[in-house]
N, C-alpha and C positions, 0 to 999 in steps of 0.2 A: 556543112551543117553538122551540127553535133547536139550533144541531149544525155544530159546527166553521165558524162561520163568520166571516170578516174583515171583514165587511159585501160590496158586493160587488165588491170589488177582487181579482184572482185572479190578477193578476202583478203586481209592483212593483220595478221596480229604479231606486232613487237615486242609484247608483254613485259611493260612496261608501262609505269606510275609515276605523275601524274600525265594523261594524253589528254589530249583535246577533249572533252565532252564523256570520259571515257566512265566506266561505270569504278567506282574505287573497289573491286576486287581488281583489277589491274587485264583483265579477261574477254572485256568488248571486241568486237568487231572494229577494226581502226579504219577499214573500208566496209561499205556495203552497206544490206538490209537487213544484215542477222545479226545475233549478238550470241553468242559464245557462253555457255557456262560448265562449270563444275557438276560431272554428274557422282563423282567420287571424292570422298574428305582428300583422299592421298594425291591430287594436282593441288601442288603448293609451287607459289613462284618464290624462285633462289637470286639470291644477289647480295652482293659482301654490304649493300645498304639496310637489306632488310632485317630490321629487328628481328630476334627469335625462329629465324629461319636459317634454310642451310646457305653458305656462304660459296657456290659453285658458282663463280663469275659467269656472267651471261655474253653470247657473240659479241652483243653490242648493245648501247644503252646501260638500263638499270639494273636488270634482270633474267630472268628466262624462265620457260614451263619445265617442269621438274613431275615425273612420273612414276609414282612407285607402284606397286604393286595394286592391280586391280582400278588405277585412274584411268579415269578417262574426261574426256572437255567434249562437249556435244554441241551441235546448233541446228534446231531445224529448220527444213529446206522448204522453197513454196516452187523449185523448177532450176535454179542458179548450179544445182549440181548434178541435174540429168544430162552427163559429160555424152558423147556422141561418139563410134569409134571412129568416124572419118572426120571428124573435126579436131579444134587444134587446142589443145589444153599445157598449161603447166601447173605441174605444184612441186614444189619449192620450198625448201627449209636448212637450217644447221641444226645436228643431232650430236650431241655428247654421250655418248653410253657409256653408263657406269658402273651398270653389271649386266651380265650377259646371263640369260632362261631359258625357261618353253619359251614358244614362239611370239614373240613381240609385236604390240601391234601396232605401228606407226599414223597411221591415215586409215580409214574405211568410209566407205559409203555403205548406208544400209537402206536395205527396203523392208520397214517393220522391222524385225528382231535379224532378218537375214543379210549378210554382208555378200554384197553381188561387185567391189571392189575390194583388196586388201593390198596395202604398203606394208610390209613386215620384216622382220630380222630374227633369224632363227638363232638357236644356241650357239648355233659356230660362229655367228655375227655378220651373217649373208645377208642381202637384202633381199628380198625377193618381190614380185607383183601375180594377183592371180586373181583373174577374170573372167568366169565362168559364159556371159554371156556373150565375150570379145574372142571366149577361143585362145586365153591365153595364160599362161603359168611358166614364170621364168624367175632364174634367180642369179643373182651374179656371182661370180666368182674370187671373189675381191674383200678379206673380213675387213671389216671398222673394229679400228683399235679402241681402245678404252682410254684413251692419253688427251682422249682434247675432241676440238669440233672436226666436226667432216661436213660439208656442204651435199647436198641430197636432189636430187631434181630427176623427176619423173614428168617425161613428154611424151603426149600425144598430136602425132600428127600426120594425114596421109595414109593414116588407118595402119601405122606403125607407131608402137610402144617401146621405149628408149629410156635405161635406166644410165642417171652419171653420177659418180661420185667423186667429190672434189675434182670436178671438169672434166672427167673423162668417162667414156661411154664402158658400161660392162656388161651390160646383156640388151637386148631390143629383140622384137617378135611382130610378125606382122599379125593384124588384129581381121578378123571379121569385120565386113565393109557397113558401114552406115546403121550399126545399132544404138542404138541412144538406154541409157541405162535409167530403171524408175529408183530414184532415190527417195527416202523421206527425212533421212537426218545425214551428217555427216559426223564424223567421230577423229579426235584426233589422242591417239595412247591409248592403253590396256596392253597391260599382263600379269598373268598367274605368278612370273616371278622377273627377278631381274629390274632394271631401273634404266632410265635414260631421260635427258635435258631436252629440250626441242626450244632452238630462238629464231624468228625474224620466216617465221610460216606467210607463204604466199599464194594464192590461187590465180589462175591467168586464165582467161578465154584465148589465148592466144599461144603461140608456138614459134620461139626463137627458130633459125637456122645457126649447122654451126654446134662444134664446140663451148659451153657455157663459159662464162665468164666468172668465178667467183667474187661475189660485192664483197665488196670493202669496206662500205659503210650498210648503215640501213636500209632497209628496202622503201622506194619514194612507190607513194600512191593514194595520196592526202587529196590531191589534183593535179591533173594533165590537165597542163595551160591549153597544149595540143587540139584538145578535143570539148574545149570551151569556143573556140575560135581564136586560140592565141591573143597575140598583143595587137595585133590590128597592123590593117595596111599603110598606115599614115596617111590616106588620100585627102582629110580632110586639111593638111598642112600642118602647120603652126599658128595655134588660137590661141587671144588671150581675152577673155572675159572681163569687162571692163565695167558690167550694169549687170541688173540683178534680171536675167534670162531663164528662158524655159527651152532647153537644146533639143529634148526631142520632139518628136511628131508620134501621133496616137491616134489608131485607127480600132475599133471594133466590128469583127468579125460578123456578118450577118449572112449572108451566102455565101455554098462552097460547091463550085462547079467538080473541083476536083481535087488530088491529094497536092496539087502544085498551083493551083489558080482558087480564089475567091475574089468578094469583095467585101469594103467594110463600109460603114453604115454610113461615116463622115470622117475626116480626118481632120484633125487639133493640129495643127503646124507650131510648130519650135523653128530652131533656127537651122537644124539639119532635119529635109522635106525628105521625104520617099522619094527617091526614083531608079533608074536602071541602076543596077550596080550598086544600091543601098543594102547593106544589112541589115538585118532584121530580128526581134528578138520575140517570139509567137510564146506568149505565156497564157495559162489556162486560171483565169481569175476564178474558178472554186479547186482546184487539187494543188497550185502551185507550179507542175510543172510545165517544161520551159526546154524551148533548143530553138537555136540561131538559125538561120536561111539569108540567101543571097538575093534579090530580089532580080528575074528576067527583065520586066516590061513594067511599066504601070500606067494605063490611062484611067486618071478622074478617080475611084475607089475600087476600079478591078486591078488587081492586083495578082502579077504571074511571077512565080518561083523556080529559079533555075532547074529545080529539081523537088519530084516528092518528098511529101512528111510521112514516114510511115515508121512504122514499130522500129526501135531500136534498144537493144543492151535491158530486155526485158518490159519495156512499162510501154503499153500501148497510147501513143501520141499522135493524132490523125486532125485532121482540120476539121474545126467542129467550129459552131456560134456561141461556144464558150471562151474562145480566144479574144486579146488583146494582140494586135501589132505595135512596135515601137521600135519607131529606126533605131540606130546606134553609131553615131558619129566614131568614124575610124581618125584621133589625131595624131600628126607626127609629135609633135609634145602641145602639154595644154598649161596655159596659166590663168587662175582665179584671183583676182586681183583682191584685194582684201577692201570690205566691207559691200563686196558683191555677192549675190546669192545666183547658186545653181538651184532651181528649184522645177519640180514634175505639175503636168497639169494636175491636179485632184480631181481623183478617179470619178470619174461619166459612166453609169450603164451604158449610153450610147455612145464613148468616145473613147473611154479607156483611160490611162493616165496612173500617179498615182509610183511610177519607177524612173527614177535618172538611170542610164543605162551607155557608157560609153568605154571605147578603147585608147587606149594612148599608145603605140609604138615607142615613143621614148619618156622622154620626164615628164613627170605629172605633179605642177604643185599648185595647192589648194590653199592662198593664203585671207580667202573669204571663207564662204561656208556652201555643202552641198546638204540644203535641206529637205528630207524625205517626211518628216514626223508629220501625222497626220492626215496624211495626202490617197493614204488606201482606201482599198476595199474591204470593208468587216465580212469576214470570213462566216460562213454559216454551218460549216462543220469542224469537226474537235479533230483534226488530225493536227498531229504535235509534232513539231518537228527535231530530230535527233543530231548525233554529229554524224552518222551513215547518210542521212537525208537531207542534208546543208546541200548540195547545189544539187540534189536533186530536185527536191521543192522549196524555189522559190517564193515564197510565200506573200503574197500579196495582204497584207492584215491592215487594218485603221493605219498603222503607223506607215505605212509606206516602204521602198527597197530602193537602195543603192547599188547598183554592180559597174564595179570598178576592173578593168586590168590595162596594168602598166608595166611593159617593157623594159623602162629605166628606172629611174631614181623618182618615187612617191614620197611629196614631203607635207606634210602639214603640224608646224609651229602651231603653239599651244593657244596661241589667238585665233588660229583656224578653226570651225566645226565641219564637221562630219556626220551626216546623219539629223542630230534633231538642234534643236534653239539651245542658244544661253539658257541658262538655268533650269533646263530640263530633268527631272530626276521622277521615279516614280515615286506617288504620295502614300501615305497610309489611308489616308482621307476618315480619320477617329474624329468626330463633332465636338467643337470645343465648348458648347453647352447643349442641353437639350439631348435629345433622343441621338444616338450614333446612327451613321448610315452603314448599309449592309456589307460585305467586304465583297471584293470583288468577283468573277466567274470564274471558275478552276477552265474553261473552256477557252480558246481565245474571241473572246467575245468581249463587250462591253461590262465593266460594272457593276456593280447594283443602286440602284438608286436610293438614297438616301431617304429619312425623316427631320426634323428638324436639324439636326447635326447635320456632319459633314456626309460625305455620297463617300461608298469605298472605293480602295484604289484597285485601278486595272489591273487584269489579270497578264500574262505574259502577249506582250503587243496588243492589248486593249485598253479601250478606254477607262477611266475611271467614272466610279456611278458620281452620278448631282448629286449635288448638296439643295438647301431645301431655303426657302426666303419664304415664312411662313407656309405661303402658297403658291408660292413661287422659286423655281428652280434654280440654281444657279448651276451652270456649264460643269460638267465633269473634265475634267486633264486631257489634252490630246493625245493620244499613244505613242510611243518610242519608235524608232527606225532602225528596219534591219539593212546592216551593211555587209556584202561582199565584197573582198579586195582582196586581188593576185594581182604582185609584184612583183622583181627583180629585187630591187632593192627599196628598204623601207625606212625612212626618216620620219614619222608619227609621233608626235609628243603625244603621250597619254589623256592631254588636257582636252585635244581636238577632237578625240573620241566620240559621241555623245548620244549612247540609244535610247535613254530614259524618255519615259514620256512628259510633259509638265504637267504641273498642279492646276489645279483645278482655281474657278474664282471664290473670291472667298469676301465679304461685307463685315467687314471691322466696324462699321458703326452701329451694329445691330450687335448686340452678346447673344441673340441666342441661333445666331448664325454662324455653323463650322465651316472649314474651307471644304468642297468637293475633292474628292480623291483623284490621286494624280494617275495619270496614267502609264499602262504597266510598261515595261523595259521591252524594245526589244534587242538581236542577238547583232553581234560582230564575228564574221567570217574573216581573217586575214591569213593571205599564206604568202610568205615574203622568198629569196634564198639566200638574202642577207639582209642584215641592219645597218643602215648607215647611220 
């Protein structure tokens, strides 16, 4: 079972432009809940790309964080960084020092104005760690030259702290057993003088053995396939979809005897049914989130789990009557024969529905369509979702979800869809005579409902509002579909893509009838490790 997790990487910054979803200071958070910003003019990111900046190549990529005097980058915390001294942490970075001061300050934790963590590098260009509530203050003995990168990694674990530079260890201390530190922000740079680069900053709940490794490339942590549930067992063989089917089974959640047994209200049957040995994908139809389970036993709607649902990697997820169940067919490869549809029940309060949801072990191609638009549940609160929060919250909205992973080789030709219908796009929905309709909800919600004119167009994964037939309504645009996809390798023509929601209807014979506005877009998750 698993549940939002990146593997264990819990901050990542590459600082580097353009990233995923990233904010255009180049600064966000590239993993996680936080976002990262400039608390000083003087954090400028360097790279021989950037116009009117300094040209200090960066480890790797575009760029790198660049610190001169008195920068500092900050992010505050809600828990992610009250590090433990018996538990197992790493953080992790490349540092170029370019001039050497008073004391440098690489990494801190603070609580309020007081730093109860500090990573530093003093005038002689030592590093040092010092942790007043861990009982610890060490510095190595080892200067960083001023000629280039050095790799940096400070480990926690065992209730031992372990400094290495460029892979080898030079100072450790054992720490005070099981204090957990109260942080409120984290801070990366500051000094009074002197300068230094910092690229490819990592944070881990976790703690290698061993000698470190120095990367070679960037550091991965976008998603661990790992801790999604991989690419699937292949038990369900090799399928090929020949008619237009509804693959999973949907069950909603209405008693819960315990944190590994419930039952649900009814179960929708698809063509891959519940039972022992069924995976299973327990999403919470009002927050989104979402993590996989194995299924023990199941007779009739009681339903028993290898193992508890209990808190994991932060966000409390417990078996409530807010869940959805939906198997998730494990195939050895799958084929969609073209002009057949994959397509989800459309969401039941009492039934669920509303997500295609399956694994491929090897090839996956899709030369019909796997249709979500639509098919959701409209969301009744305004949480928005980021690139830190893509498989965290799954988001069940009007338009419906795809989750995809494939092992091998995902193909879909540009006759393929993916996601929503032919000619799906989101509308403006502007009234082509008469009164305009209203635009649509900054929330993800529906619409507004139109006047004479057209109905405006949805807001992100909502619907579009009505347009208006005197006195009568005409249908708003269905919503777009959000797709997730982890692959191996990815073969996708651009054409097959397709989140947009469609237009609304619209009476040509009537002038003073606009079209209803279409409905709004939703998002595409893909993470491939190559393009085929």
């Amino acid at each position: 079972m698993s549940f939002r997790n990146f593997g264990h990487i819990k901050s990542l910054l590459h600082f580097d432009y353009p990233y995923f979803n990233e904010p255009g200071d180049g600064l966000g958070d590239e993993v996680g809940l936080e976002t990262w910003s400039r608390e000083n003019s003087n954090v400028k990111l360097y790279g021989s790309a950037i116009p009117n900046e300094g040209t200090q190549a960066p480890k790797f990529g575009y760029r790198c964080a660049y610190f001169g005097a008195g920068a500092v980058l900050g992010t505050n915390t809600s828990g992610m960084w009250n590090l433990n001294s018996s538990g197992k942490h790493e953080i992790e970075f490349f540092l170029y020092l370019k001039a050497t001061g008073t004391p440098q300050y690489l990494f801190r934790l603070m609580d309020g104005d007081t730093a109860v963590l500090t990573l530093s590098i003093d005038d002689s260009a030592y590093i040092g760690l010092t942790c007043s509530a861990w009982n610890v203050s060490m510095t190595g003995t080892i200067a960083v030259a001023t000629d280039g990168w050095r790799h940096v990694l400070l480990r926690i674990s065992g209730s031992k702290a372990a400094l290495y530079l460029d892979g080898e260890e030079y100072a450790s201390q054992t720490l005070t057993e099981d204090v957990t530190l109260s942080v409120s922000q984290a801070r990366i740079g500051y000094a009074e003088s002197g300068s230094f680069c910092i690229d490819e900053f990592a944070f881990r709940d976790y703690a290698r053995t061993g000698a470190p490794t120095i990367p070679t490339e960037p550091y991965s942590g976008k998603l661990d396939i790992s801790k999604i549930g991989g690419y699937g067992t292949g038990a369900q063989g090799d399928v090929t979809i020949s008619a237009n089917t509804q693959i999973n089974s949907y069950g909603k959640v209405n008693t819960v005897t315990d944190n590994h047994k419930f039952k649900v209200s009814s179960w929708s049957n698809g063509s891959y049914i519940a039972s022992a040995g069924s995976e299973v994908m327990l999403q919470n139809v009002y927050n989104g989130l979402y993590c996989f389970a194995k299924v023990k036993s199941i007779a009739g709607t009681t339903v028993t789990l290898e193992q508890d649902i209990s808190t994991e990697n932060g966000y409390p997820f417990n078996l409530n009557t807010q869940l959805q169940v939906i198997t998730v067919p494990n195939y050895k490869s799958l084929m969609v024969n073209a002009g057949c549809y994959v397509m989800p029940l459309t969401y039941d309060s009492s039934k669920g529905g509303g997500i295609v949801a399956f694994r491929c072990k090897g090839d996956c191609t899709i030369n019909g369509a796997i249709l979500t638009h639509g098919a959701g549940k409209e969301r009744s609160d305004t949480i928005q979702m980021t690139h830190g929060q893509l498989v965290d919250h799954f988001l069940l909205t009007s338009g419906g979800n795809t989750f995809i992973t494939c092992g091998g080789t995902f193909t879909a030709p540009s006759t393929a869809r993916l996601g929503a219908s032919w000619g799906g796009n989101g509308g403006s929905g502007n009234g082509a005579a008469g009164y305009g309709g209203n635009g649509g909800s900054t929330q993800q919600a529906s619409g507004g409902n139109g006047g004479v004119g057209g109905g405006g167009g949805g807001a992100p994964s909502g619907n579009g509002g009505n347009g208006a037939k005197l006195n009568n309504s005409l249908a708003g645009g269905i919503a777009g579909a959000n797709v997730l996809l982890v692959c191996d390798t990815l073969k996708l023509d651009k054409e097959a893509l397709s989140t947009g929601g469609q237009t609304g209807e619209s009476d040509i014979n009537t002038t003073r009838i606009g079209a209803a506005g279409g409905g709004g877009t939703g998002f595409a998750y893909i993470a491939c490790r190559k393009r085929g």
